[in-house]
ROFIPA-672868 format. One record per atom (N, C-alpha, C, O): residue number from 0; residue in three letters; atom name; x, y, z. Coordinates in pm, whole numbers, always signed. Atoms other than C-alpha are relative to their C-alpha. Example, Ala and Ser with C-alpha at 12.3 -4.5 7.8 and 13.67 -1.06 7.14 Angstrom:
<rs>
<0; ALA; N; <+89; -119; +0>>
<0; ALA; CA; <+1230; -450; +780>>
<0; ALA; C; <+90; +120; +0>>
<0; ALA; O; <+194; +118; +66>>
<1; SER; N; <-82; -119; -6>>
<1; SER; CA; <+1367; -106; +714>>
<1; SER; C; <-77; +109; +73>>
<1; SER; O; <-26; +220; +90>>
</rs>
This chain:
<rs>
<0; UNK; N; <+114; -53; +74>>
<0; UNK; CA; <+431; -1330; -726>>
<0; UNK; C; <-108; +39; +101>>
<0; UNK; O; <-115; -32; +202>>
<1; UNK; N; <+92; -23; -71>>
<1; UNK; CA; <+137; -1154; -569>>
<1; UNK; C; <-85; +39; -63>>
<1; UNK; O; <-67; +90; -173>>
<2; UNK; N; <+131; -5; +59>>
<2; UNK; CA; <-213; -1126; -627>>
<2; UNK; C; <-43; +125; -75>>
<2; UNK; O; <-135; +126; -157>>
<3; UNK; N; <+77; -150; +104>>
<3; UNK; CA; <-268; -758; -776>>
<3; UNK; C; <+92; -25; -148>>
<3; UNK; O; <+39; +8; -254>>
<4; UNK; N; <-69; +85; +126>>
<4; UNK; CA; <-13; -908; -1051>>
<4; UNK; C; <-41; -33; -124>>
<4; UNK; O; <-14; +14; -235>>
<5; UNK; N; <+102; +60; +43>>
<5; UNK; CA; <-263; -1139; -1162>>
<5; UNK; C; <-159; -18; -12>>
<5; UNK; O; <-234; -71; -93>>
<6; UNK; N; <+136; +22; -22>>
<6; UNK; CA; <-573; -1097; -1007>>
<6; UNK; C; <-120; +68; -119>>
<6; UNK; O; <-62; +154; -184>>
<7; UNK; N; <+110; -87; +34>>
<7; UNK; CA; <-934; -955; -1199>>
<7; UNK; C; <-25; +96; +25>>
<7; UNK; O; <-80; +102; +136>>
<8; UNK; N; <+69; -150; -68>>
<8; UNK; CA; <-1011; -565; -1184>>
<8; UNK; C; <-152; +0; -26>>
<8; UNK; O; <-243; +30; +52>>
<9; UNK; N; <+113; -64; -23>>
<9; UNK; CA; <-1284; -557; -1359>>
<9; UNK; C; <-101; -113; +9>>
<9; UNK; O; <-95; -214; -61>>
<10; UNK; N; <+41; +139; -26>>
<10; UNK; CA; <-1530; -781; -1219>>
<10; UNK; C; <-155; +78; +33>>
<10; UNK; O; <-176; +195; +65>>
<11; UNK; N; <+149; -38; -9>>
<11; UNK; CA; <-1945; -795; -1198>>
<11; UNK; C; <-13; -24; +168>>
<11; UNK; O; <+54; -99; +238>>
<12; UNK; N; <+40; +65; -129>>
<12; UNK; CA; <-2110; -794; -862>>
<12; UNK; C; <-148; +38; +29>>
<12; UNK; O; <-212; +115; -43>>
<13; UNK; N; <+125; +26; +9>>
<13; UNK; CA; <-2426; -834; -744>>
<13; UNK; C; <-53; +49; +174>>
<13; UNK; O; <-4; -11; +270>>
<14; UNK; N; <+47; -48; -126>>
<14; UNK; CA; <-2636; -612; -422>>
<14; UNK; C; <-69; -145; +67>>
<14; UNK; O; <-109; -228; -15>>
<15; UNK; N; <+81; +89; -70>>
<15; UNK; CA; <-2797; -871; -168>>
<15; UNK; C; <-120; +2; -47>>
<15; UNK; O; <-170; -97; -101>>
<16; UNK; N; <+130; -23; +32>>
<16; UNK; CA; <-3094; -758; -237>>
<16; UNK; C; <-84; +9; -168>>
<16; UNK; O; <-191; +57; -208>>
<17; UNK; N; <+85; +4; +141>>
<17; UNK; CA; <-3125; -841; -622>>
<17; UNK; C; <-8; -118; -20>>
<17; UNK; O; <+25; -185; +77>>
<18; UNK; N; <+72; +161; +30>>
<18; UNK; CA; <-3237; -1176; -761>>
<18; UNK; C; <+84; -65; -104>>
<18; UNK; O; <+146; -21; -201>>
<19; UNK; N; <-59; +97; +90>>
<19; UNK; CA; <-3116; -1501; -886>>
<19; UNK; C; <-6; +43; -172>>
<19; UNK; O; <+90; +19; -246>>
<20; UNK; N; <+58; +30; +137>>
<20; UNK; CA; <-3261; -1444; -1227>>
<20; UNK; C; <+105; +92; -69>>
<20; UNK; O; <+156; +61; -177>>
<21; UNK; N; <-109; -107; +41>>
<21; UNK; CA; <-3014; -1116; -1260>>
<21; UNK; C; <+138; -10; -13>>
<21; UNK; O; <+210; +36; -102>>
<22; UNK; N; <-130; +79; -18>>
<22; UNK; CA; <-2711; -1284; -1136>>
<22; UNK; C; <+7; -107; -109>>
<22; UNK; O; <+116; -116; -165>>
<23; UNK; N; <-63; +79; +91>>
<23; UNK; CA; <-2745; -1562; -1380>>
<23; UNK; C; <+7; +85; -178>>
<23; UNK; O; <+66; +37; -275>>
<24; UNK; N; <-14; -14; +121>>
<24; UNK; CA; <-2790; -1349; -1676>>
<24; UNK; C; <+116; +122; +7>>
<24; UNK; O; <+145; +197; -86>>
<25; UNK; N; <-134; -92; +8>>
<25; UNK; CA; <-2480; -1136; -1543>>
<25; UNK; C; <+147; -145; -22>>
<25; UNK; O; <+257; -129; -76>>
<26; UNK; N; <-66; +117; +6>>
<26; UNK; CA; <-2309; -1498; -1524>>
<26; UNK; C; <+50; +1; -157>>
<26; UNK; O; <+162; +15; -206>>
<27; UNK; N; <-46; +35; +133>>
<27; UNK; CA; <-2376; -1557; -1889>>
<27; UNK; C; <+58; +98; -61>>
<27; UNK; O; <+146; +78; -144>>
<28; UNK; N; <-44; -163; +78>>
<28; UNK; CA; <-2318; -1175; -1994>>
<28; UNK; C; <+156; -51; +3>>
<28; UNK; O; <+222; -88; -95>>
<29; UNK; N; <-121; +2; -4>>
<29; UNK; CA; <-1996; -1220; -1842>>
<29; UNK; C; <+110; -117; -10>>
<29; UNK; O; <+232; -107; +4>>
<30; UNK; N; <-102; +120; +24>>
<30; UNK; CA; <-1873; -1586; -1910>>
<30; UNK; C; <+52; -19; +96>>
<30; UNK; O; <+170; -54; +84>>
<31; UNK; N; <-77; +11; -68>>
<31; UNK; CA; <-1827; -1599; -1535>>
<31; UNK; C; <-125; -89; +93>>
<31; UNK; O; <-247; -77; +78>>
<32; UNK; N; <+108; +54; -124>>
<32; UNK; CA; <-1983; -1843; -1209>>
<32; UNK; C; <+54; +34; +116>>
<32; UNK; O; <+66; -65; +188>>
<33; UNK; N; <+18; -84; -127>>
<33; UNK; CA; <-1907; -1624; -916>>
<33; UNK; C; <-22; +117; -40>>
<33; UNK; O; <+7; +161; -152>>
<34; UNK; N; <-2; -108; -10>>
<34; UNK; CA; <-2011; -1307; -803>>
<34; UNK; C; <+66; +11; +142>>
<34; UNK; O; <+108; -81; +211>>
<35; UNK; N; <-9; -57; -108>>
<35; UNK; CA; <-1937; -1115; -528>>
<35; UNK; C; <-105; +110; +46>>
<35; UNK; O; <-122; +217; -12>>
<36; UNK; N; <+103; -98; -53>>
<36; UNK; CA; <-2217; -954; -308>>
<36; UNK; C; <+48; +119; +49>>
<36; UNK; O; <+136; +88; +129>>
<37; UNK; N; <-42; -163; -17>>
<37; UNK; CA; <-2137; -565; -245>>
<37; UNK; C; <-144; +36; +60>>
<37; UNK; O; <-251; +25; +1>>
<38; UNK; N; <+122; -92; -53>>
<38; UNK; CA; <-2380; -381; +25>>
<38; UNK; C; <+27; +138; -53>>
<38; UNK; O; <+133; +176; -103>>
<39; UNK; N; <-4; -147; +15>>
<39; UNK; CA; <-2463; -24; -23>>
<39; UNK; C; <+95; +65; +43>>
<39; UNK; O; <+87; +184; +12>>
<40; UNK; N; <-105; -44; -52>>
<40; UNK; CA; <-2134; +44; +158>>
<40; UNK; C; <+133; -37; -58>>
<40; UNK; O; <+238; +20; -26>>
<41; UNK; N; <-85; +22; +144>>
<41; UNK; CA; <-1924; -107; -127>>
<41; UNK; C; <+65; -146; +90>>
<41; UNK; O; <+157; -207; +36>>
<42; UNK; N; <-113; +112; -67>>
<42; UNK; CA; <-1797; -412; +164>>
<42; UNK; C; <-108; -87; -54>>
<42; UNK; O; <-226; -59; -76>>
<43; UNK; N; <-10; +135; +38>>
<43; UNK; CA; <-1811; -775; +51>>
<43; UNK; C; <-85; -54; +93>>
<43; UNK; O; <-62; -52; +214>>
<44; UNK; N; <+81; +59; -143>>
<44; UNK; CA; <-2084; -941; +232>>
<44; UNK; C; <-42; -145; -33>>
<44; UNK; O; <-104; -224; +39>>
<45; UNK; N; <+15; +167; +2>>
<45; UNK; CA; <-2086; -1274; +57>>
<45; UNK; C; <+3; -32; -136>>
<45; UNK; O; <+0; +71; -203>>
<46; UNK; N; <-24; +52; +161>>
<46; UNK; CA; <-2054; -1469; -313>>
<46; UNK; C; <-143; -90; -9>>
<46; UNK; O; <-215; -159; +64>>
<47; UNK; N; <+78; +95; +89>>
<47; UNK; CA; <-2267; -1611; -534>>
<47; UNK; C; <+51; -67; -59>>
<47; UNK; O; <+142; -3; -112>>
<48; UNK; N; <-59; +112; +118>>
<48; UNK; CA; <-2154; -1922; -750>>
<48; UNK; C; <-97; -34; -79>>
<48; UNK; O; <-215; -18; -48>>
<49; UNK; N; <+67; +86; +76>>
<49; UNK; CA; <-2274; -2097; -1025>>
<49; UNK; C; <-101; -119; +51>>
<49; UNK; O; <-220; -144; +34>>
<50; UNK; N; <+57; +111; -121>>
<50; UNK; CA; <-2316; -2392; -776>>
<50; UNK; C; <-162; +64; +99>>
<50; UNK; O; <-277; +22; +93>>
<51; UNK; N; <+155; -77; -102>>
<51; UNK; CA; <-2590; -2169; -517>>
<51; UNK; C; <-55; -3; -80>>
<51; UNK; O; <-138; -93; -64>>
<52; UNK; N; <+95; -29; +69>>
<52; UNK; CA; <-2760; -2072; -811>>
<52; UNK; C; <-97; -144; -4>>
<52; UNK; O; <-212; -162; +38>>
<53; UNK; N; <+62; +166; +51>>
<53; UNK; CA; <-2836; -2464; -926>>
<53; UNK; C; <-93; -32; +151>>
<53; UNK; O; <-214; -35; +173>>
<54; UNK; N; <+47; +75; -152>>
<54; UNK; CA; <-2879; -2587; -553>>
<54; UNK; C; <-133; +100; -7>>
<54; UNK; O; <-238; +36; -22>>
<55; UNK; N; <+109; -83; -45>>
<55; UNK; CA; <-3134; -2288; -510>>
<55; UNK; C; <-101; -84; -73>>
<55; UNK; O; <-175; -179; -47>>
<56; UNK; N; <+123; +17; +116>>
<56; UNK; CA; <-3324; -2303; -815>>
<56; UNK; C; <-77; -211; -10>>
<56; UNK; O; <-164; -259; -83>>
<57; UNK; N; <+37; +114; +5>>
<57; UNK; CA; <-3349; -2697; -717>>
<57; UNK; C; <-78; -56; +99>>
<57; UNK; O; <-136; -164; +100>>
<58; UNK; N; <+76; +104; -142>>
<58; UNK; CA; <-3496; -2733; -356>>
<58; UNK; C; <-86; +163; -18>>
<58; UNK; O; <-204; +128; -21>>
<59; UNK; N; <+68; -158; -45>>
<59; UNK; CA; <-3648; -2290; -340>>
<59; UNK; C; <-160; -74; -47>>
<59; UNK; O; <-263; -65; +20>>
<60; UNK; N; <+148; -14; +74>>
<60; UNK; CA; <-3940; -2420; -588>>
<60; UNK; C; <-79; +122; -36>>
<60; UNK; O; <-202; +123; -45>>
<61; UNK; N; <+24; -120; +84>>
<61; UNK; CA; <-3959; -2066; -731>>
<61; UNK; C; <+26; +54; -78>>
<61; UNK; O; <+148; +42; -68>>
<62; UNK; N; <-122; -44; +77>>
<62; UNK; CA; <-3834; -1876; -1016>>
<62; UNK; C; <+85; +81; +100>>
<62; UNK; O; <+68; +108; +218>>
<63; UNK; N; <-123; -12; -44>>
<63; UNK; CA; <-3501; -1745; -988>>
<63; UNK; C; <-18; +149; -13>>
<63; UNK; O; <+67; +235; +11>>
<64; UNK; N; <-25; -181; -17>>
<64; UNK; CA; <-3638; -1394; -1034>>
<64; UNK; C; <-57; +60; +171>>
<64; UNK; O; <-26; +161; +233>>
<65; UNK; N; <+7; -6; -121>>
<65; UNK; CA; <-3800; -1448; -705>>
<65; UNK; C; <+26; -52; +144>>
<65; UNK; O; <-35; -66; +249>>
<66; UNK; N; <-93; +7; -132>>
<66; UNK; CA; <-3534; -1533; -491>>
<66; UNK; C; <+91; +83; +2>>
<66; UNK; O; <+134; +130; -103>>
<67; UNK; N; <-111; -117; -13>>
<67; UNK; CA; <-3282; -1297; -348>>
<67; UNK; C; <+137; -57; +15>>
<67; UNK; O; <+173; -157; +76>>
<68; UNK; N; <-151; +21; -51>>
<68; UNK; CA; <-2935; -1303; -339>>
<68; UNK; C; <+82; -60; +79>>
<68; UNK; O; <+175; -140; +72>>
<69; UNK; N; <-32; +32; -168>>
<69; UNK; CA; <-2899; -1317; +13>>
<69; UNK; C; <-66; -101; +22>>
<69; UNK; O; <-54; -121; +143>>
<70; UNK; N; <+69; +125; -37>>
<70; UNK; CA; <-3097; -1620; +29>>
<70; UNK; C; <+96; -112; -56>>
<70; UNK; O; <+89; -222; -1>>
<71; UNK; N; <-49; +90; +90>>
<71; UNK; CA; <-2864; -1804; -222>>
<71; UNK; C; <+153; +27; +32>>
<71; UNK; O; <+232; -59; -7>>
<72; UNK; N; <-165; -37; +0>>
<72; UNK; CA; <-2502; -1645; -132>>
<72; UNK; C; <+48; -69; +142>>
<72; UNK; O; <-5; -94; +251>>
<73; UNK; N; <-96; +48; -71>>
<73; UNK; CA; <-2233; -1778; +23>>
<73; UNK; C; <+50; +66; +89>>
<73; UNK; O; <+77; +181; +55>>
<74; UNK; N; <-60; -117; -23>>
<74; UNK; CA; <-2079; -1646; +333>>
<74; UNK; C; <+15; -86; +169>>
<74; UNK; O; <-67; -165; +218>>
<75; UNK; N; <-71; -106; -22>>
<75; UNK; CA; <-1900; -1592; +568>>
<75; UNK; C; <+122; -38; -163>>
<75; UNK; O; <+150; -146; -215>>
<76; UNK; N; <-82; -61; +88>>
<76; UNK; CA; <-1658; -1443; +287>>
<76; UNK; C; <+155; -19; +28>>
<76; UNK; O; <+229; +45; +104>>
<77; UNK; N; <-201; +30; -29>>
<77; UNK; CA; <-1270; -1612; +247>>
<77; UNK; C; <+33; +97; -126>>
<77; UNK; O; <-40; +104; -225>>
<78; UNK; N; <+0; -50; +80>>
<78; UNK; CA; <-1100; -1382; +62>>
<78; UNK; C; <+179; +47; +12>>
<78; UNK; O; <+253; -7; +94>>
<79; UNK; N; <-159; -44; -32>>
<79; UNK; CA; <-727; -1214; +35>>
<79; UNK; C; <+11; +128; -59>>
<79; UNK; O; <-88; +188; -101>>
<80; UNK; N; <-22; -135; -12>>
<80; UNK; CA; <-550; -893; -18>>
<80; UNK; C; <+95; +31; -109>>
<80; UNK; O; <+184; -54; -112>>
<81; UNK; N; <-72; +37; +99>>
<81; UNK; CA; <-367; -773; -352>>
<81; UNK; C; <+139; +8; +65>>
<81; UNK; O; <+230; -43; +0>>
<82; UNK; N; <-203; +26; -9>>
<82; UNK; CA; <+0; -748; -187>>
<82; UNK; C; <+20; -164; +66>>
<82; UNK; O; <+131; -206; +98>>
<83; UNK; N; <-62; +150; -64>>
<83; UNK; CA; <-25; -1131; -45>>
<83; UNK; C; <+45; -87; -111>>
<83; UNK; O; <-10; -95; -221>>
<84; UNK; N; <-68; +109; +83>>
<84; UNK; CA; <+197; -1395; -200>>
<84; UNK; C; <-92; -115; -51>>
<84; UNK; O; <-153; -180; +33>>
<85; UNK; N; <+92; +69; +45>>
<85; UNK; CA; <-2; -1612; -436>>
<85; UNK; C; <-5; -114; +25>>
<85; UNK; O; <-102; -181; -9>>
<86; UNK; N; <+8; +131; -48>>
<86; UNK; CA; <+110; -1920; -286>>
<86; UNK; C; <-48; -24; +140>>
<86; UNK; O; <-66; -137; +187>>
<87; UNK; N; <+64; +3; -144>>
<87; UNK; CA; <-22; -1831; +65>>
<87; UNK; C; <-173; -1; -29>>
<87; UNK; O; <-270; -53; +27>>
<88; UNK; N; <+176; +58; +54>>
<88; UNK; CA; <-350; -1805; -135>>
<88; UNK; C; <-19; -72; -25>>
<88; UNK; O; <-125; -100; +32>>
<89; UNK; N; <+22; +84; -57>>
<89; UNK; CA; <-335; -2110; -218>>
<89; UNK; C; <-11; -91; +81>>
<89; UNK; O; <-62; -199; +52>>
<90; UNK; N; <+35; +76; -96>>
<90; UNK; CA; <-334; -2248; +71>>
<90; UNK; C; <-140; +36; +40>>
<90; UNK; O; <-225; -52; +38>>
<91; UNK; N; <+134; -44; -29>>
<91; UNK; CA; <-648; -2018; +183>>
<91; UNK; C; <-112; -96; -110>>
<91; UNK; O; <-219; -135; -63>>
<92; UNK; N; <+85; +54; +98>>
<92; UNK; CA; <-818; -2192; -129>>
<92; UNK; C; <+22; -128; +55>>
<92; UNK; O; <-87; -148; +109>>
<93; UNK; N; <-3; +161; -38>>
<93; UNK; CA; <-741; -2555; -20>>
<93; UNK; C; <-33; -2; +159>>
<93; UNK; O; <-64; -109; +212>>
<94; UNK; N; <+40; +7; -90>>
<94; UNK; CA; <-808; -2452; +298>>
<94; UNK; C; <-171; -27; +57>>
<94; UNK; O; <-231; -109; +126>>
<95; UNK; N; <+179; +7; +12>>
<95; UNK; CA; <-1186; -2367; +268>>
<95; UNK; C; <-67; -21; -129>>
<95; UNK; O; <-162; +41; -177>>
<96; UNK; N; <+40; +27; +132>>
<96; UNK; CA; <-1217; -2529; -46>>
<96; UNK; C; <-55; +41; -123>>
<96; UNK; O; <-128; -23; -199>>
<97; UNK; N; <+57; -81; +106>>
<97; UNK; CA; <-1273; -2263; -287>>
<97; UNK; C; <+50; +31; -104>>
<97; UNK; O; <+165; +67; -78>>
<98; UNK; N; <-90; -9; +33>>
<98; UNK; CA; <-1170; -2208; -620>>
<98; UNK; C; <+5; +178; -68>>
<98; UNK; O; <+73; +210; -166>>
<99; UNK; N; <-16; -143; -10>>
<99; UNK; CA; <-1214; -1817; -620>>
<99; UNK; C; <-3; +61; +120>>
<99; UNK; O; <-55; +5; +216>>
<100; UNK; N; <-17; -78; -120>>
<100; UNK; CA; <-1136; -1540; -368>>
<100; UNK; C; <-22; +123; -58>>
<100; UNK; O; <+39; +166; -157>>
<101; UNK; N; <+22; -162; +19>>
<101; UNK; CA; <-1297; -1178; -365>>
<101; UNK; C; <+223; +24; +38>>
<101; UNK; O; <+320; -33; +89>>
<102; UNK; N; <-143; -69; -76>>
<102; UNK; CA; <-969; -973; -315>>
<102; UNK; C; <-40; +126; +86>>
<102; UNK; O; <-129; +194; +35>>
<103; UNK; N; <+45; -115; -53>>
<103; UNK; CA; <-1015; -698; -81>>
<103; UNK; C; <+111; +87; +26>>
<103; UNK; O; <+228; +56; +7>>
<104; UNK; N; <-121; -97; -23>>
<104; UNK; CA; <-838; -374; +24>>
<104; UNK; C; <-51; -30; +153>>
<104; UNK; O; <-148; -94; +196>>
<105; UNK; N; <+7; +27; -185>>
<105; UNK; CA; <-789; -358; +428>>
<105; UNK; C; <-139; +74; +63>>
<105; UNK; O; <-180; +56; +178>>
<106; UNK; N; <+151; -43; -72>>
<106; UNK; CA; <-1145; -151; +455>>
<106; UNK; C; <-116; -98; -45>>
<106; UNK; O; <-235; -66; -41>>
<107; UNK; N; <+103; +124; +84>>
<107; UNK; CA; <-1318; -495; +283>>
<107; UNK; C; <-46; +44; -108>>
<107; UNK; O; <-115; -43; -162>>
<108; UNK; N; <+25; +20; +86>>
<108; UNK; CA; <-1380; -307; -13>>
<108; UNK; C; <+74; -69; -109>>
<108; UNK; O; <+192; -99; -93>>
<109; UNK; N; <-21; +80; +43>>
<109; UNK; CA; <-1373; -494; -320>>
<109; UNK; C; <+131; +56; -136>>
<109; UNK; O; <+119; +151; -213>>
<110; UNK; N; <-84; -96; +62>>
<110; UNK; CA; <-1037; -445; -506>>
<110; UNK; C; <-40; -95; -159>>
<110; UNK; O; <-74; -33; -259>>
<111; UNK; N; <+11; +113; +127>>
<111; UNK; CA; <-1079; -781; -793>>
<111; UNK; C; <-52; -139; +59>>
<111; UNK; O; <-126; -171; +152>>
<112; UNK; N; <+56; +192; -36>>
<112; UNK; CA; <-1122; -1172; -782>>
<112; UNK; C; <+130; -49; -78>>
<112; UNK; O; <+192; -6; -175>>
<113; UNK; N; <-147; +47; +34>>
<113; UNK; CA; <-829; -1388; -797>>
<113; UNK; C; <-74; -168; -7>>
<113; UNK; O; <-128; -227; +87>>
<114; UNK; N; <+20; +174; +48>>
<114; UNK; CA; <-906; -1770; -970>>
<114; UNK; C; <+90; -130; +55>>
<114; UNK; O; <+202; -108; +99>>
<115; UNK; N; <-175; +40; +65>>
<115; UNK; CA; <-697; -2080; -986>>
<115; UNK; C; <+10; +16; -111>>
<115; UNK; O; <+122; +36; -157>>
<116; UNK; N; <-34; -10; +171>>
<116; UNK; CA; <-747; -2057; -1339>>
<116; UNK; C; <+137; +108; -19>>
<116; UNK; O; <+235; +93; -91>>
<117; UNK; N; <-49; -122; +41>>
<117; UNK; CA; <-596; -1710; -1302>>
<117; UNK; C; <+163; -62; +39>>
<117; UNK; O; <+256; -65; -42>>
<118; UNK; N; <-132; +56; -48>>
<118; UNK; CA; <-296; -1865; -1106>>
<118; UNK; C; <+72; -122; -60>>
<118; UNK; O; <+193; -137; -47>>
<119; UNK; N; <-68; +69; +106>>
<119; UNK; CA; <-246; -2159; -1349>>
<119; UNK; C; <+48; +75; -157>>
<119; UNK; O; <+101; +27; -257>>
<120; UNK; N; <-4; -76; +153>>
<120; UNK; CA; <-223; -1918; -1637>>
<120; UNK; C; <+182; +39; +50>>
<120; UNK; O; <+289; -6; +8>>
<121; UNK; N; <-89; -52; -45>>
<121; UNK; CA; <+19; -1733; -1445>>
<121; UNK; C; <+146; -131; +59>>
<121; UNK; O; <+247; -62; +52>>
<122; UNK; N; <-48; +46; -46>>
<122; UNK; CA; <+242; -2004; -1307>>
<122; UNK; C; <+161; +0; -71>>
<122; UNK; O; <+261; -33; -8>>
<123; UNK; N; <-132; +32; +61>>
<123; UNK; CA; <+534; -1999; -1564>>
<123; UNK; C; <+106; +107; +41>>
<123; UNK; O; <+225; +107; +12>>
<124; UNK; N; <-50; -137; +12>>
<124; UNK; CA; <+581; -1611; -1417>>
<124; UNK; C; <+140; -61; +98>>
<124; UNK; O; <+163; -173; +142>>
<125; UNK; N; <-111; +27; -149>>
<125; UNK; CA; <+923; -1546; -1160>>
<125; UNK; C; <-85; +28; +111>>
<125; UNK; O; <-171; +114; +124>>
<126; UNK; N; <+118; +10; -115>>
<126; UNK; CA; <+771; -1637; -838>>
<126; UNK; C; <-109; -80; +87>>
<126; UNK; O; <-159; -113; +195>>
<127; UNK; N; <+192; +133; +9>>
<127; UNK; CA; <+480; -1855; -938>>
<127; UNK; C; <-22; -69; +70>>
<127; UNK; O; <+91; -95; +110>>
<128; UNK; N; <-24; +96; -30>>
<128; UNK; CA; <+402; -2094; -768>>
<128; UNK; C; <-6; -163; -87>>
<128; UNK; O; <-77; -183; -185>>
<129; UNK; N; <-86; +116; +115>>
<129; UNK; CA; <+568; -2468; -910>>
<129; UNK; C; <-178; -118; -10>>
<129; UNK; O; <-283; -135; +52>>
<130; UNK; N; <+161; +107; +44>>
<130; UNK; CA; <+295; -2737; -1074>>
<130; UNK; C; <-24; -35; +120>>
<130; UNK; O; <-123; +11; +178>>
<131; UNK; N; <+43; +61; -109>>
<131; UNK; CA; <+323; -2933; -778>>
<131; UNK; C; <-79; +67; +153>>
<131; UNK; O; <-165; +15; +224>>
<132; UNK; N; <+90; -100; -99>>
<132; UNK; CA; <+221; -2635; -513>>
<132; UNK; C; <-173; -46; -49>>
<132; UNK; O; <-249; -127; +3>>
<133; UNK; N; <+112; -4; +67>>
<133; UNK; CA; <-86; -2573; -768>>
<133; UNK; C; <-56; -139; -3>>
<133; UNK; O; <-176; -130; +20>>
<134; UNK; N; <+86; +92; -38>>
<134; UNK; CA; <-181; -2962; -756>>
<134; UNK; C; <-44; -28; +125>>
<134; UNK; O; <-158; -73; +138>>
<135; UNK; N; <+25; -1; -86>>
<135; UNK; CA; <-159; -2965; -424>>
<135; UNK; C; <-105; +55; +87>>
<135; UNK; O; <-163; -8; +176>>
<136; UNK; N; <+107; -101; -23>>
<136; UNK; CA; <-392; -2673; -352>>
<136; UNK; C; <-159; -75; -77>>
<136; UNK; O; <-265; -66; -16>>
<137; UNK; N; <+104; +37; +75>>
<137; UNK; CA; <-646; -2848; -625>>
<137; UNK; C; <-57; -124; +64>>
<137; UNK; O; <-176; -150; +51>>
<138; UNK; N; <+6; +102; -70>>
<138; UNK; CA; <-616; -3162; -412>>
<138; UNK; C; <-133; +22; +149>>
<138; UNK; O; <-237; -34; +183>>
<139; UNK; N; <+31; -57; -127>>
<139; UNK; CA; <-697; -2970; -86>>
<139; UNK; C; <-210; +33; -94>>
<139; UNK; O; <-315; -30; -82>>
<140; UNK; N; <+134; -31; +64>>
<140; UNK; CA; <-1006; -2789; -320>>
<140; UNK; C; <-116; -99; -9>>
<140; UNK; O; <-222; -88; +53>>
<141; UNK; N; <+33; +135; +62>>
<141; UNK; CA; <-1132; -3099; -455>>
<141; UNK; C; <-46; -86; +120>>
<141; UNK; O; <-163; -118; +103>>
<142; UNK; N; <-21; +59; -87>>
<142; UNK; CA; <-1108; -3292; -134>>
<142; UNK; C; <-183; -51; +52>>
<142; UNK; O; <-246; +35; +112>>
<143; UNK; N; <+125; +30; -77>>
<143; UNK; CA; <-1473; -3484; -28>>
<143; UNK; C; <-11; +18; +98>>
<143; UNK; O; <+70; -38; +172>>
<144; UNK; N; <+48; -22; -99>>
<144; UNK; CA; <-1632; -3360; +228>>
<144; UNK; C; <-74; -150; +123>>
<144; UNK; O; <-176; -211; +93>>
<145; UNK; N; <+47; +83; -107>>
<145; UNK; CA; <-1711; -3608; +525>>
<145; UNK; C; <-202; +7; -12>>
<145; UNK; O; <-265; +111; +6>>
<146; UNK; N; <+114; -25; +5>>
<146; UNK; CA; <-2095; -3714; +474>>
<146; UNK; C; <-95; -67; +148>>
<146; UNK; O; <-117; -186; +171>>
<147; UNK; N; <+84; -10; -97>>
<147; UNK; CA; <-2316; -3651; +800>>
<147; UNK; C; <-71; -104; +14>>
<147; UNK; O; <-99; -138; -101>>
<148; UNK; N; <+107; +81; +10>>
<148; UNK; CA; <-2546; -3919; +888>>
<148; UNK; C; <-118; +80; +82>>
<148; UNK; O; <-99; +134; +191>>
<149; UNK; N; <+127; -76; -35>>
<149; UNK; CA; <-2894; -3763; +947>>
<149; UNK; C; <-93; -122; +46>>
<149; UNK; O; <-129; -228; -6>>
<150; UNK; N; <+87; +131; -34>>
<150; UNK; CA; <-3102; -3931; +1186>>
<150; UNK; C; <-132; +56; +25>>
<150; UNK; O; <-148; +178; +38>>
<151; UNK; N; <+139; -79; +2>>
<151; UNK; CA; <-3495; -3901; +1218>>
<151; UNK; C; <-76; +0; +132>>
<151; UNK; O; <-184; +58; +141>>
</rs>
């Protein structure tokens, strides 16, 4: 199985340069918590989540119409390509613990967004990858991060 298969075409995205407040009411429009940031040149320059939004809107101390994008997005940008095998994506996802990936074409523009949701839906296809792959990957996702000790 490979990702143009399964993956999202039509998907919202959001310029660097527009504001939290827009992104979350494209969130709710669309029943979705990522974006993907698109410069004026149509390449992928970083995501927004559900998650940035919260964290922002919790330490910024401003509204969310006046913070930017680029202040709140994620990045550098993990992402994959629609002809790769969906089980090599997950590994990329358990790798850098994410549970969406922009998809790109080989010039970084943006072709869809590939889930696990999208890949548990899909799993029964010929190909799929088997439950146990998919827990495995969720494991990797999931996985606590090592916490820093900060000294003063």
């Amino acid at each position: 199985m490979i990702v143009k298969d399964i993956m999202k075409k039509a998907v919202a995205t959001s310029p660097p340069e527009g504001d939290l407040a827009s992104v979350v009411e494209i969130m709710r429009e669309r029943d979705c918590g990522f974006l993907p940031v698109v410069d004026t040149h149509g390449i992928v320059v970083g995501v927004v989540t559900d998650r940035d939004v919260c964290l922002v809107g919790g330490t910024k101390h401003r509204p969310l119409a006046r913070v930017s994008v680029k202040e709140a997005m994620s990045h550098p940008v993990f992402s994959c390509f629609p002809d790769e095998n969906v089980k090599a994506v997950l590994a990329t996802m358990a790798k850098h613990r994410v549970r969406r990936l922009p998809v790109l074409n080989k010039s970084g523009h943006l072709e869809g967004v590939l889930s696990i949701d999208d890949i548990v839906q899909a799993r029964q296809r010929r190909g799929g990858p088997t439950a146990e792959e998919i827990v495995n990957a969720l494991k990797g996702i999931y996985a606590s991060r090592p916490i820093e000790a900060v000294t003063a």
